[in-house]
N, C-alpha and C positions, 0 to 999 in steps of 0.2 A: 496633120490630122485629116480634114477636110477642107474644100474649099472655101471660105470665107461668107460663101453665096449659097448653099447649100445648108438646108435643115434636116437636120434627119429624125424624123417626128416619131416620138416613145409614144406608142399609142395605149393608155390605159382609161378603160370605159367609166363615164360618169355616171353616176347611182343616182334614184330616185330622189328629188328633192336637191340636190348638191352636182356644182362643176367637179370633176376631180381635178387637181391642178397639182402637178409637178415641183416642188422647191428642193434649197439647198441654204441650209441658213448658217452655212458656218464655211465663210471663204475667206483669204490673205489675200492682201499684194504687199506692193513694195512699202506703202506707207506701215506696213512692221516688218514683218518676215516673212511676207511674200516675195515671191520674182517676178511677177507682173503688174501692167501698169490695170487700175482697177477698170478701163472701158473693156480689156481682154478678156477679162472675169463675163463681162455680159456675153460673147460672141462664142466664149464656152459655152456658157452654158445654154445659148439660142442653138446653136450648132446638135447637141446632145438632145433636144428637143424640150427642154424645159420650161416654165411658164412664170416662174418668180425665184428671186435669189435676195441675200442680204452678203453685204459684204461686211465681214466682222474684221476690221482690226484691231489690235490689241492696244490698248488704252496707256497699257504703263511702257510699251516698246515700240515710242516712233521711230521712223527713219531720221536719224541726224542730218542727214543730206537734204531731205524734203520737207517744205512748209508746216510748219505743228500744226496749223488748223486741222481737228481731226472728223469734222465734216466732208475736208474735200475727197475723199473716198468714192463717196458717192456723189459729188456734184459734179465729178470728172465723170462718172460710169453716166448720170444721169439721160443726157442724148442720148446716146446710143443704147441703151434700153428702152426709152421713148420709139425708137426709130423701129426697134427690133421688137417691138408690143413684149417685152418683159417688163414686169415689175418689180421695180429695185424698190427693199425697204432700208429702211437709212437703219444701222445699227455698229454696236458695237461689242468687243470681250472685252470684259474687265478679268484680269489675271491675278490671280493671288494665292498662297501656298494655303495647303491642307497639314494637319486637322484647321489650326487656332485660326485661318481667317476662311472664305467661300472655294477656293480652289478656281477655275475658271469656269465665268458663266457667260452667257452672251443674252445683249439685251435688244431685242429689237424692238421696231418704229418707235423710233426714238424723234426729236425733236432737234435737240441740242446736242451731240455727244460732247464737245468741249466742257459742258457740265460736268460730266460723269468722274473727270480727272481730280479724284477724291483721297486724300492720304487713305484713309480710314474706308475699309471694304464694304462696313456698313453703308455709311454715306454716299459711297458711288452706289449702290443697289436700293436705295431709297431713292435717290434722283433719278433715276429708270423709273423707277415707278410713279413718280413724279411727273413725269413724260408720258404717262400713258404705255409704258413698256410691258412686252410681253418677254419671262426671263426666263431662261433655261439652263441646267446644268448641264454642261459638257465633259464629254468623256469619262464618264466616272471610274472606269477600272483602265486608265489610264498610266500604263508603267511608270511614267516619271513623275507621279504623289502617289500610286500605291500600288506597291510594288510585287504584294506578295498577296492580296486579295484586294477586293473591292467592299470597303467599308460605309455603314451609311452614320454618319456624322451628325452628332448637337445641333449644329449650325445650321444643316438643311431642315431639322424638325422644327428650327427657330422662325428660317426664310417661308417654310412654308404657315406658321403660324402666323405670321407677318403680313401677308399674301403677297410674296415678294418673289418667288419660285414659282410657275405653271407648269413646268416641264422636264424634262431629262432626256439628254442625247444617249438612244439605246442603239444606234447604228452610230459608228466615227470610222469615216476612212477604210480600212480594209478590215476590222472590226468590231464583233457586237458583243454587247454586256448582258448576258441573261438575268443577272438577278436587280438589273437596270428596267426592263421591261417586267418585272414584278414589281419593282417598286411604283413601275407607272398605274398598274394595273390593280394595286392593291390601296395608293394612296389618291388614284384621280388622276394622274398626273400627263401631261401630254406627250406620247410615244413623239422621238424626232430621228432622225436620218438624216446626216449629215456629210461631206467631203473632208472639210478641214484643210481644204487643199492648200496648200504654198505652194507646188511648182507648177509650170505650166501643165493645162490637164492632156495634155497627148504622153506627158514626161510616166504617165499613171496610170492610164487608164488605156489599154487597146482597143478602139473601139471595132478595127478589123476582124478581132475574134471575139465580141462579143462581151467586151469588158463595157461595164455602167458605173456612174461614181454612185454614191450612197443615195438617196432620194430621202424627201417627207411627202407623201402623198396627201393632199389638203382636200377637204369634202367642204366647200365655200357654196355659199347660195351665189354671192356673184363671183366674179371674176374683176375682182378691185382690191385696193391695199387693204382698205377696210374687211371688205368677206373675208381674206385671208387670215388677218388677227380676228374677227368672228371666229372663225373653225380654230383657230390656235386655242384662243381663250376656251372655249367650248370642248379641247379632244376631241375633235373632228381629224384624226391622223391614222395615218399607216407608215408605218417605216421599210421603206426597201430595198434590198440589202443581196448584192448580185455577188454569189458566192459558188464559184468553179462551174459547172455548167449550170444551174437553176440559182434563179434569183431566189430570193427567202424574202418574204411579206409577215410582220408583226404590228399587229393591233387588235381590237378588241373584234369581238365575231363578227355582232353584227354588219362591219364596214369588211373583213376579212369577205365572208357568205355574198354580199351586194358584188364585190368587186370579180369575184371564180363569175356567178351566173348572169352578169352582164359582162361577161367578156368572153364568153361561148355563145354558141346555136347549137343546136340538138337537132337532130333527123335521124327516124326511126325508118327502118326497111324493113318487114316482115317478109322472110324466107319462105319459111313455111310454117308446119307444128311444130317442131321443135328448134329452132333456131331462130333467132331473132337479132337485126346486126345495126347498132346505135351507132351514129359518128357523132363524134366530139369536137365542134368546129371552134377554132380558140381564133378572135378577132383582136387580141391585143396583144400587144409586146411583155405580158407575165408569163411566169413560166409555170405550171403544176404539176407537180407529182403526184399520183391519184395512185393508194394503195387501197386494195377491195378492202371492204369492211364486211367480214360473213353477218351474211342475216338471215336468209334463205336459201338453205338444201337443193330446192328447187334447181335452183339456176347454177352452172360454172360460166365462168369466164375467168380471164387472168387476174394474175395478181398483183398486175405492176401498169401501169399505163404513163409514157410520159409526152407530158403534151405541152410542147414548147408553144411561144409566141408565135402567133400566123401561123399555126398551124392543124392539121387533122389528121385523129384519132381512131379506129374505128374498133369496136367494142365486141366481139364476136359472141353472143350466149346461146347456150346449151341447154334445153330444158330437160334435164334430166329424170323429174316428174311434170306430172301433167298438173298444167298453171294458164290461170285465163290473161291472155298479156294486161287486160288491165288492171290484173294485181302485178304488174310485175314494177320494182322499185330497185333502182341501184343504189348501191352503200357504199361511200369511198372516205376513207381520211385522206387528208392533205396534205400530204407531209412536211412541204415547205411554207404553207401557211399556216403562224402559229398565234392562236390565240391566249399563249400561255407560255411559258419556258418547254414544259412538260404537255402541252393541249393542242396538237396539229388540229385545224377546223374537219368535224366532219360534215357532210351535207349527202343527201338523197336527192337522188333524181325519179320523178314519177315517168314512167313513161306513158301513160296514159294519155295525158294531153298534148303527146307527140305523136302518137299514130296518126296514119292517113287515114 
């Protein structure tokens, strides 16, 4: 993949008030059905430029071959996350079939996981909580429990009256669940983005052309295990989700909106009366698709504008009536940031307070 020594820093811009911070909270190694030993999980994911991980192994399928402690996951990953300023939180899956028991959920900062080794689905997911655990549903339109739709289930209206559920994985691996980000969005719930990875990540992901494993983008006041389960508990997320040439970003507007206009610059050139030519300067590693939004006759320009990461834009308008530039305001929907199944974000640009 890359050199060992070598970062290759995902640059996405931190929003007023909050670090944005990079995770992945759904990884394997060998202690179930991963293939790697869990310190490689850290130097993946430093390497891809990330800033916090959990490694989940599955609670009901250790490795035969290797020690049952199923803390040493993380006590093996620990140095070398130390070393490499990631933050590893200690967590786990607990696994179990849909509908009659939870399906698989993962519990992070955890404590104890050798707790959690519970006949009974309940009682592993009450000892999380127990723990101080932050718990999430994974995968929920997941082929192998449901097969022919994605159903929402007794048991999660249960877990969350319980307060035993925060979240739901609407990004897994090379797939997203739309009616999983409604459910986030309609019950509280914490949009997540996840890997799920088991093999090595170079086995997955190409990073030569542009391939990203799934992301949680985390909106934390610090940059500590604790600010990270602050913003989890809180819905402080975006899911990211790098899908053929354009990533896709889902979460709620307002962190959708923060993350487009802190990760551009603007600069306005006036031509002359009628012409007027805006660049679009993209300082992060997201991608957006910017379709015009008609609002005013006044003005043409295109109708398509794509503005990859690190890069620029330039926006060419036409005044086709006579317009004082400081009425003039561009209208774009997002296409790939969606603040709904069906609600790409839209946002205006004033240009007003970009003139020279």
């Amino acid at each position: 993949m890359f050199s060992q020594e070598i970062r290759n820093e995902f640059i996405v811009p931190d929003i007023p008030g909050y670090h944005t911070l990079k995770g992945d909270f759904h990884i394997h190694t060998v202690f179930s059905d991963g293939k790697v030993w869990p310190d490689v999980r850290v130097i993946e994911a430093w390497k891809e430029g990330l800033d916090v991980i959990a490694i989940t192994d599955h609670i009901e399928f250790p490795n035969p071959l290797l020690p049952k402690d199923k803390n040493l996951p993380y006590e093996l990953a620990k140095s070398e996350a130390l070393k490499r300023n990631i933050i590893l939180i200690k967590a786990a899956e607990i696994t179990r079939k849909l509908p009659e028991e939870s399906g698989h959920m993962n519990a992070l900062f955890l404590t104890d996981v050798n707790k959690l080794d519970q006949v009974n689905y309940l009682d592993a997911i009450r000892e999380a909580s127990a723990q101080g655990a932050f718990i999430f549903w994974n995968h929920p339109g997941w082929s192998g429990q449901q097969p022919d739709t994605t159903v929402w289930f007794d048991v999660y209206s249960r877990l969350i009256n319980e307060h035993l559920m925060q979240g739901i994985e609407v990004v897994n691996w090379k797939r997203w669940f739309p009616v999983a980000l409604t459910w986030c969005l309609e019950k509280d719930l914490t949009i997540m983005g996840n890997s799920d990875i088991h093999d090595p990540a170079s086995f997955i992901y190409d990073y030569c052309k542009g391939d990203h494993r799934p992301m949680t983008l985390i909106f934390a006041r610090e940059r500590t295990s604790e600010g990270i389960k602050d913003a989890l508990m809180e819905h402080r997320t975006v899911a990211y989700f790098k899908r053929g040439f354009f990533n896709q970003l889902m979460g709620k507007e307002e962190f959708l909106k923060e993350l487009f206009f802190n990760s551009i610059d603007i600069e306005v050139i006036q031509d002359n009366d009628k012409t007027l030519s805006v660049f679009l300067v993209n300082k992060s590693d997201l991608d957006f698709l910017l379709l015009k939004k008609n609002k005013d006759n006044r003005l043409n320009y295109r109708k398509e504008y794509f503005l990859y990461g690190r890069s620029r834009e330039e926006i060419d308008i036409q005044k086709v009536k006579p317009i004082n530039d400081n009425e003039i305001e561009l209208h774009f929907i997002i296409n790939n940031l969606l603040a709904g199944v069906e609600t790409p974000l839209t946002v205006t640009i004033p240009i007003k307070q970009y003139l020279k």
